[in-house]
C-alpha distance (Angstrom), angle and dihedral (degrees) to the residues before:
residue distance angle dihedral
X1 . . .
X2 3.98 . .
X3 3.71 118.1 .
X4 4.40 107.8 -131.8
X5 3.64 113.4 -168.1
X6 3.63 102.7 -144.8
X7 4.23 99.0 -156.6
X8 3.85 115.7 -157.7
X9 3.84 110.3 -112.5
X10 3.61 99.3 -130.0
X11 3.86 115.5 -119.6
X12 4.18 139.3 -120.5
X13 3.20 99.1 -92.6
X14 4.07 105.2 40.6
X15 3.70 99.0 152.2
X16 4.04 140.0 150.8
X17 3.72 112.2 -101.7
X18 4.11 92.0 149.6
X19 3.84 85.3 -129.7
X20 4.04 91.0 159.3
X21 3.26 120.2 89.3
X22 4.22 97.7 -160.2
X23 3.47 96.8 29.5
X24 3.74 108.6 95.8
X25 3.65 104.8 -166.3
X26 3.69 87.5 45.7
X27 3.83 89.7 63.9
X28 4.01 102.1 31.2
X29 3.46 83.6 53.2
X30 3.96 97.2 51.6
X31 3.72 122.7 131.0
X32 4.09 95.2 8.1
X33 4.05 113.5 127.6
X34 3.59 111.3 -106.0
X35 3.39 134.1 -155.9
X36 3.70 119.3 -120.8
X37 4.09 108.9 -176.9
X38 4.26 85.3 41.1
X39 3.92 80.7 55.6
X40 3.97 100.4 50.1
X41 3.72 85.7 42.8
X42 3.65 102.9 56.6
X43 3.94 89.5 38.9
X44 4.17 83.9 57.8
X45 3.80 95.6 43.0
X46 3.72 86.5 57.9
X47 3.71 92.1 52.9
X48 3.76 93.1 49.9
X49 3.82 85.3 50.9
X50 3.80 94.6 46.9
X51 3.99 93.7 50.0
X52 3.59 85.4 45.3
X53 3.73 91.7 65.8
X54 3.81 87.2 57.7
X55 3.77 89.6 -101.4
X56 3.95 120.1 136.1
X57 3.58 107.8 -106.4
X58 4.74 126.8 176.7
X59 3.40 132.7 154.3
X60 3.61 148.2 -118.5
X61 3.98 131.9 -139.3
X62 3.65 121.8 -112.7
X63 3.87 116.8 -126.0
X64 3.50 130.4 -105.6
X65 4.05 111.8 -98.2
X66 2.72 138.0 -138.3
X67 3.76 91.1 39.1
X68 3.14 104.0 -136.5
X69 3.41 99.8 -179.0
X70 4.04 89.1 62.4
X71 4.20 90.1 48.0
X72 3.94 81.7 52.0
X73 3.98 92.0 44.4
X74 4.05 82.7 54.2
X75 4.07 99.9 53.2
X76 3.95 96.6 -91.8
X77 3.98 100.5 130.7
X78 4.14 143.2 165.8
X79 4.05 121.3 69.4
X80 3.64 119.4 -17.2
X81 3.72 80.7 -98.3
X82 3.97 100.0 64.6
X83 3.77 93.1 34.0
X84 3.82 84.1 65.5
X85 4.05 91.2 43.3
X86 3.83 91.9 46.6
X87 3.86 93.8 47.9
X88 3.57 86.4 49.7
X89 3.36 99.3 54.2
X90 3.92 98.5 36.7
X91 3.70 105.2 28.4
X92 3.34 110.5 21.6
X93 3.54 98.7 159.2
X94 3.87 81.8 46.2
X95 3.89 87.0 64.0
X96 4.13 96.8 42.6
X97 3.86 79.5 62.1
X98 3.69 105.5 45.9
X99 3.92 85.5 45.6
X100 3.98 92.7 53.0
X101 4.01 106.4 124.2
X102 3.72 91.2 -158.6
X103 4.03 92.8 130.1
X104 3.30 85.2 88.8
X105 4.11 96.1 81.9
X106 3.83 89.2 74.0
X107 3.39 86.2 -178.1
X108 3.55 87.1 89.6
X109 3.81 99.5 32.2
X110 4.30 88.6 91.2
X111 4.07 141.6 -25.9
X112 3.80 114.5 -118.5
X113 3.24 137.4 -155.9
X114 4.03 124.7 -155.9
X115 3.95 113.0 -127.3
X116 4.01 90.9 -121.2
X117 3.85 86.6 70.3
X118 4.59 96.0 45.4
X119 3.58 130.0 97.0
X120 3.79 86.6 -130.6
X121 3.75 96.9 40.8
X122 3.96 93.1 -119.8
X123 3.81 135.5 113.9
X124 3.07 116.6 -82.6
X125 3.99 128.2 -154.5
X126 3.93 144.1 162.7
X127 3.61 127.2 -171.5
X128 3.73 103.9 -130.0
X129 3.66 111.3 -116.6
X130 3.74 92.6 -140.3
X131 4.00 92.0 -162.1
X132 3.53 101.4 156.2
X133 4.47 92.1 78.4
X134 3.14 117.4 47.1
X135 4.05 89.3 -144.4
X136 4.08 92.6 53.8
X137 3.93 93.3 42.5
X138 4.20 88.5 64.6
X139 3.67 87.5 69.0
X140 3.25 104.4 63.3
X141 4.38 106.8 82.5
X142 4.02 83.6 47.5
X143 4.16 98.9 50.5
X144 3.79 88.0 42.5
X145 4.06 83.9 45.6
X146 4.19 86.4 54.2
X147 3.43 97.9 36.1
X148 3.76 92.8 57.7
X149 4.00 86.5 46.1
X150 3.46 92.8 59.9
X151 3.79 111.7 30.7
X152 4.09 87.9 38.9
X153 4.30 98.6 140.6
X154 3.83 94.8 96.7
X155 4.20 80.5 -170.8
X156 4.21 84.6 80.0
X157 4.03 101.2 10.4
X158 3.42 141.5 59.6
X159 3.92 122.1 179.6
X160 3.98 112.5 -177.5
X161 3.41 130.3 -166.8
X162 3.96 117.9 -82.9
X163 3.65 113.1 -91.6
X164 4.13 116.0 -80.1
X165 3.95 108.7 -71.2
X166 4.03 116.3 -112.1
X167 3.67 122.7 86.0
X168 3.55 96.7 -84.5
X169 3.62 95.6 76.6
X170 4.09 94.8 31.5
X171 4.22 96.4 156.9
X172 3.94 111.1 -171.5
X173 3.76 89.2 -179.4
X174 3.59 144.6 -143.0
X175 4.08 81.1 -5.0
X176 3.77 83.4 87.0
X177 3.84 97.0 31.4
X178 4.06 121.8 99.0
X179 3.81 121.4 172.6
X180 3.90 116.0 -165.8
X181 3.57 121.7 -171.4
X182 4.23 136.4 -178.5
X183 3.14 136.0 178.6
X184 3.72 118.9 -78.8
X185 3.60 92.6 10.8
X186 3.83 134.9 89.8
X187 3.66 121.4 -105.9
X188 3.49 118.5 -86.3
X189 4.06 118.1 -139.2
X190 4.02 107.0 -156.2
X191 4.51 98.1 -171.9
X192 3.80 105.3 -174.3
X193 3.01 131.2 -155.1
X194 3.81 151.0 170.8
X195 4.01 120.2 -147.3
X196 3.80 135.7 5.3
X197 3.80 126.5 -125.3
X198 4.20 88.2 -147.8
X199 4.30 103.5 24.8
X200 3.47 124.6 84.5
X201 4.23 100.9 -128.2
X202 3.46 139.6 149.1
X203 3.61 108.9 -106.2
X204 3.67 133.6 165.2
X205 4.12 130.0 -40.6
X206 3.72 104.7 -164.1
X207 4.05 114.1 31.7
X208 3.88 125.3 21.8
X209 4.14 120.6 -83.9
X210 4.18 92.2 -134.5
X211 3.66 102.8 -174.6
X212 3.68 118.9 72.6
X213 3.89 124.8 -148.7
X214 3.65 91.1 -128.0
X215 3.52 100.7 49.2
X216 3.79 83.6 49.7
X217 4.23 82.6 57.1
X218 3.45 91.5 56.0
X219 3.51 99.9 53.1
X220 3.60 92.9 53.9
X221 3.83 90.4 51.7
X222 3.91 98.7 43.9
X223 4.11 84.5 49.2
X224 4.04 89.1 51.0
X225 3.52 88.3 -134.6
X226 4.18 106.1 158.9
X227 3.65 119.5 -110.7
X228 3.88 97.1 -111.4
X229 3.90 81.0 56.8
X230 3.34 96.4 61.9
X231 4.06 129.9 72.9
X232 4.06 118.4 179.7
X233 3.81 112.2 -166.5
X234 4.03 129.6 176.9
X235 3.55 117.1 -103.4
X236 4.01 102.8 -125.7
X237 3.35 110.2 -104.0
X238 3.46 106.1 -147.8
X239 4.28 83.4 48.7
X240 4.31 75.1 59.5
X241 3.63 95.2 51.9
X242 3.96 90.6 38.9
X243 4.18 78.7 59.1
X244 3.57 104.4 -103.3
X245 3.65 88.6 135.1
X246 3.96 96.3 173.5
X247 3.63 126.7 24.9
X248 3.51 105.8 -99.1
X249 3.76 90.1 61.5
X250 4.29 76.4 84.0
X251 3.49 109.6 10.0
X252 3.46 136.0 61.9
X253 3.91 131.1 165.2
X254 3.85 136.8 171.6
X255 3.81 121.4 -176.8
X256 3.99 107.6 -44.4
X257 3.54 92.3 -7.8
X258 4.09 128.8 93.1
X259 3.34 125.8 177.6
X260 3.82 128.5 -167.8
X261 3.64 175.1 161.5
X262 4.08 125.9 -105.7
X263 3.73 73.8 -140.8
X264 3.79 97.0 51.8
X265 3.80 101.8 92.6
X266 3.75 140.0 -3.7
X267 3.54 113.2 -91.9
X268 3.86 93.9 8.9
X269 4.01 87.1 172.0
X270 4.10 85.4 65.8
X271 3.92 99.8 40.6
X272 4.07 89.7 54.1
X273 3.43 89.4 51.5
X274 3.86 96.1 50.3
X275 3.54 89.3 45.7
X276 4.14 87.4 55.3
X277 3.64 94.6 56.3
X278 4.00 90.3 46.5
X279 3.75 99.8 37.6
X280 4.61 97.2 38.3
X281 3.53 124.3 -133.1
X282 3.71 90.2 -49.5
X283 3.56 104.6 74.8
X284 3.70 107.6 96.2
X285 3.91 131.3 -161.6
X286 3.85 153.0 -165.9
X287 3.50 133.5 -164.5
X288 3.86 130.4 -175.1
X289 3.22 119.1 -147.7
X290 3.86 129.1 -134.5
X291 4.15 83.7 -110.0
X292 3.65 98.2 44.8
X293 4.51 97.2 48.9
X294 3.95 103.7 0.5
X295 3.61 114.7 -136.5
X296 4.02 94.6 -111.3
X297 3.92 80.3 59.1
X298 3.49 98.8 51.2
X299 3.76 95.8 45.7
X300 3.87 86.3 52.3
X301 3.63 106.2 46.3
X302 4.32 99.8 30.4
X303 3.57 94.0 -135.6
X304 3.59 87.2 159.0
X305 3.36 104.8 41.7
X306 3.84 95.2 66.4
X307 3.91 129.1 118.7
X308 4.12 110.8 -92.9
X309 3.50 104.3 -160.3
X310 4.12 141.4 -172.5
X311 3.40 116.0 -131.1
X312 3.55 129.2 -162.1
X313 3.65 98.1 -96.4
X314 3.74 91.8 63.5
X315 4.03 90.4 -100.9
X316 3.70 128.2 118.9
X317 3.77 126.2 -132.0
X318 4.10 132.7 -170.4
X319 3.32 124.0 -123.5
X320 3.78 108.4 -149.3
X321 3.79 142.7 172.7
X322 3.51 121.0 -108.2
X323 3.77 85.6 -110.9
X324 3.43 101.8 68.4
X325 4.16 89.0 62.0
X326 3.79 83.5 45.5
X327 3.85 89.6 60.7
X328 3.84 115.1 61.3
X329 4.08 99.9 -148.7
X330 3.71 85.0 41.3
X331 3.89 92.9 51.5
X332 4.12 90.0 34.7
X333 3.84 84.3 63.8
X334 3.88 103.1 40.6
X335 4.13 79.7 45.9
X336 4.20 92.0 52.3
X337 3.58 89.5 42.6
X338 3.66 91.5 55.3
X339 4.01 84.9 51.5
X340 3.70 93.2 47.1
X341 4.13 134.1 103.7
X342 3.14 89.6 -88.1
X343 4.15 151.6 107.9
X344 3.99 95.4 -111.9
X345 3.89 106.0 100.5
X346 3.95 98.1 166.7
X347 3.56 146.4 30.6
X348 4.18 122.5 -151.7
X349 3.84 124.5 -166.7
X350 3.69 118.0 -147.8
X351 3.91 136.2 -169.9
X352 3.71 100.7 -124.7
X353 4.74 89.7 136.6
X354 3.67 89.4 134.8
X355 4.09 95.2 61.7
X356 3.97 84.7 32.6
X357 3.68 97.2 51.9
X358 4.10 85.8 69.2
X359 3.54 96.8 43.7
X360 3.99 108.9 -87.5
X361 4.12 128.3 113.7
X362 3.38 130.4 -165.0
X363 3.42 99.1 -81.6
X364 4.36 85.5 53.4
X365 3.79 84.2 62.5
X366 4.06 105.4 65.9
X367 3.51 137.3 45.4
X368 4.21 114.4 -139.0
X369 3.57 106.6 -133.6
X370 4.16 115.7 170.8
X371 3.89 114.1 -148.4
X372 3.60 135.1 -176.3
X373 3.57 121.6 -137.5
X374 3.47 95.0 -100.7
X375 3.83 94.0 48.2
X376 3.61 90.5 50.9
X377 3.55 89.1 57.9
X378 3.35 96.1 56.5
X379 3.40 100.9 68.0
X380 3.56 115.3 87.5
X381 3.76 100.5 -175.1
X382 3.54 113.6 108.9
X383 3.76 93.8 -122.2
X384 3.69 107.2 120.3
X385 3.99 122.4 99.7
X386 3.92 123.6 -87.4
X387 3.92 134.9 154.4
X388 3.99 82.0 -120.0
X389 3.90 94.2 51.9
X390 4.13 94.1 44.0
X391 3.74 84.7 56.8
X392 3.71 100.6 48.3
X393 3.99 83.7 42.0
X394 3.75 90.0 51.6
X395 3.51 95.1 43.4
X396 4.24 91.3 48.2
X397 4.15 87.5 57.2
X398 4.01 95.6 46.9
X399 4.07 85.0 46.4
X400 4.00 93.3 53.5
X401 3.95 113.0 4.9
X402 3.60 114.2 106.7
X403 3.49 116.0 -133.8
X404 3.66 103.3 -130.1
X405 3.63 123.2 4.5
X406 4.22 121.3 -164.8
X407 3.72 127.0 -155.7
X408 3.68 91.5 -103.1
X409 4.19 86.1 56.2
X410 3.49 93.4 75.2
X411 4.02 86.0 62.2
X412 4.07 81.5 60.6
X413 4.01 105.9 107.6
X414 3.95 86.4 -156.4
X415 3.84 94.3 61.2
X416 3.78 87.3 61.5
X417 4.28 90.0 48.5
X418 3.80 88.4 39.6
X419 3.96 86.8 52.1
X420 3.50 102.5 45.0
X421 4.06 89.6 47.6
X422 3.29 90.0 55.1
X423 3.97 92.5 44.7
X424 3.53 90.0 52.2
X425 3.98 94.9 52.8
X426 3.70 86.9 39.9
X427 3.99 92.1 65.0
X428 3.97 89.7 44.9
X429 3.96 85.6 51.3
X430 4.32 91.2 43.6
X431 4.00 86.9 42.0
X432 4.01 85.9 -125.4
X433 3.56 109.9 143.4
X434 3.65 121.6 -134.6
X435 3.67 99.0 -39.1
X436 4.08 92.5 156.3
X437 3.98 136.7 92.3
X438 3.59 86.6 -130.8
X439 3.99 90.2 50.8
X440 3.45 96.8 62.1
């Protein structure tokens, strides 16, 4: 198999509503222009830069916003035009919510798992049902919609339905998902998560705990994975409250590598050493401590939630954004890590402010999705990374992208048509099909 991080492309009208309660630079960021074709840019430079390190690299679409089927759903009617100018008028916090371009963290769009880990030897994916916002929980019809586009050969794939609505089920996706892997030894599934619709445990004070443990159960079940496959820690709460609202805010891992928080999970101590007996003596560790990269730091620079990546000399590198080098305990740690018995050899800094301005990393940005040869040529969507396809990409975003987009934009009727043209072409470009509401 070969792991393809399939990034979301993010969309027209990426801007910063602070819709999040949780996610800090979500709402510090709140009400500031942003700058949509800088955005889409920096997300494809880091693609380029990922493929370039002989890592599989695709994309995903952005989603139509506003959605105007969900203003339509609420009572807004008349031409796409006066749904817009209603919503504005009457809802407007209704409309900063349909307009939210948060698809583009595809880390949350579903959780995967790889056919060499099934009970029927396929791929397995959900679209996460994202239920606990009301912004996230839009997105769910239209990743399902793309997903189903793309991995369509139900001989090697199958893509289910998200996870029943409520917030009993709330799924935040592969956000909370690890899988670790050695040799000799099965893969080991580690689904986080951070309160329980039917337990009585201490969760979080301050911010909401999104995942739930039994929606975490149910993934591993629809995915067949076995039960000795399968590990289900707690999401710390205080790590929650501190504003790691998914795991990968403080934990990372790739193959037989985990990185992560004191504050990651409860009773880290205990999940390391499960993981041990799984994983052999091969699986290797590191933990910061609350002294060595305080929480507050690691919630502002996303040290942890950076890409770890295989390379084709059998090494590991870390993806990180340019804020972790900008903040010295957050660099200290990337730099001892680096130093440490382990397979990561090298640390790279990237520009990706735009996406981390509103609370999302590099690792936020792309979905891990392991193929075999056979599945990968399957897919007949022209999704997967090339030099041609970044330039038609980059060349799509200059053509429609507005430069810089205010709150007050999103009350613009012509950023939804200039959106949904753009969509349309995008889906000629991506060979997708009609995959849209507006499509149809």
């Amino acid at each position: 198999m070969r792991e393809y991080n399939f990034d979301g492309l993010i969309g027209p009208t990426h801007n910063y509503a602070g819709l999040s309660p949780g996610n800090l630079a979500s709402q510090h960021h709140g009400g500031q222009p942003s700058h949509p074709r800088e955005a889409a840019l920096q997300g494809l430079e880091k693609m380029r830069f990922v493929s370039e390190l002989g890592v599989g690299q695709a994309v995903l679409p952005p989603q139509p916003r506003p959605s105007l089927r969900t203003l339509r759903a609420l009572g807004f009617t008349g031409s796409d035009e006066e749904v817009i100018t209603r919503a504005a008028r009457d809802g407007e916090h209704l409309l900063r919510l349909t307009s939210s371009a948060s698809a583009m963290w595809t880390a949350n769009a579903a959780t995967v798992a790889p056919s060499a880990d099934t009970a029927d030897g396929r791929v397995h994916l959900t679209p996460a049902n994202l239920t606990q916002m009301f912004h996230r929980a839009i997105e769910a019809d239209t990743t399902h919609a793309v997903l189903r586009a793309i991995f369509a050969d139900p001989k090697h794939f199958q893509v289910h339905a998200p996870l029943p609505g409520a917030s009993h089920f709330a799924d935040e996706g592969a956000a909370n998902h690890t899988r670790l892997f050695t040799p000799g030894h099965k893969a080991v599934h580690v689904l986080a998560w951070g309160r329980s619709a039917w337990q009585d445990v201490k969760g979080p004070q301050r911010f909401p705990a999104r995942q739930t443990l039994e929606s975490s159960q149910a993934l591993a079940r629809l995915h067949q994975l076995a039960p000795e496959q399968v590990v289900l820690p707690q999401q710390h709460p205080d790590g929650i409250d501190a504003g790691a609202f998914h795991t990968d805010v403080l934990a990372v891992g790739n193959e037989r590598f985990l990185m992560l928080h004191a504050l990651a999970f409860v009773e880290h101590p205990k999940l390391l050493q499960t993981l041990r007996e799984k994983l052999g003596d091969a699986f290797r560790f590191e933990v910061a401590t609350d002294a060595e990269l305080p929480v507050k730091d690691a919630v502002r620079a996303y040290p942890f939630n950076s890409q770890v990546l295989s390379l084709p000399d059998g090494t590991m590198a870390i993806i990180a954004p340019i804020e972790s080098r900008e903040t010295p305990t957050a660099r200290a740690f990337l730099e001892r890590v680096v130093a440490g018995d382990n397979p990561v050899k090298a640390v790279h800094y990237l520009d990706v402010r735009q996406s981390m301005n509103n609370g999302g990393g590099p690792a936020c940005l792309r979905q891990r999705i392991s193929l075999t040869d056979a599945e990968r040529a399957a897919i007949t969507a022209d999704v997967f990374y090339s030099p041609a396809l970044h330039e038609s990409l980059a060349g799509w975003v200059r053509k429609h992208y507005r430069d810089v987009l205010k709150p007050e934009d999103v009350r613009d009727p012509q950023l939804a048509r200039e959106t949904m043209t753009a969509l349309d072409e995008l889906t000629r470009l991506l060979k997708l099909g009609n995959v849209y509401d507006f499509q149809q």
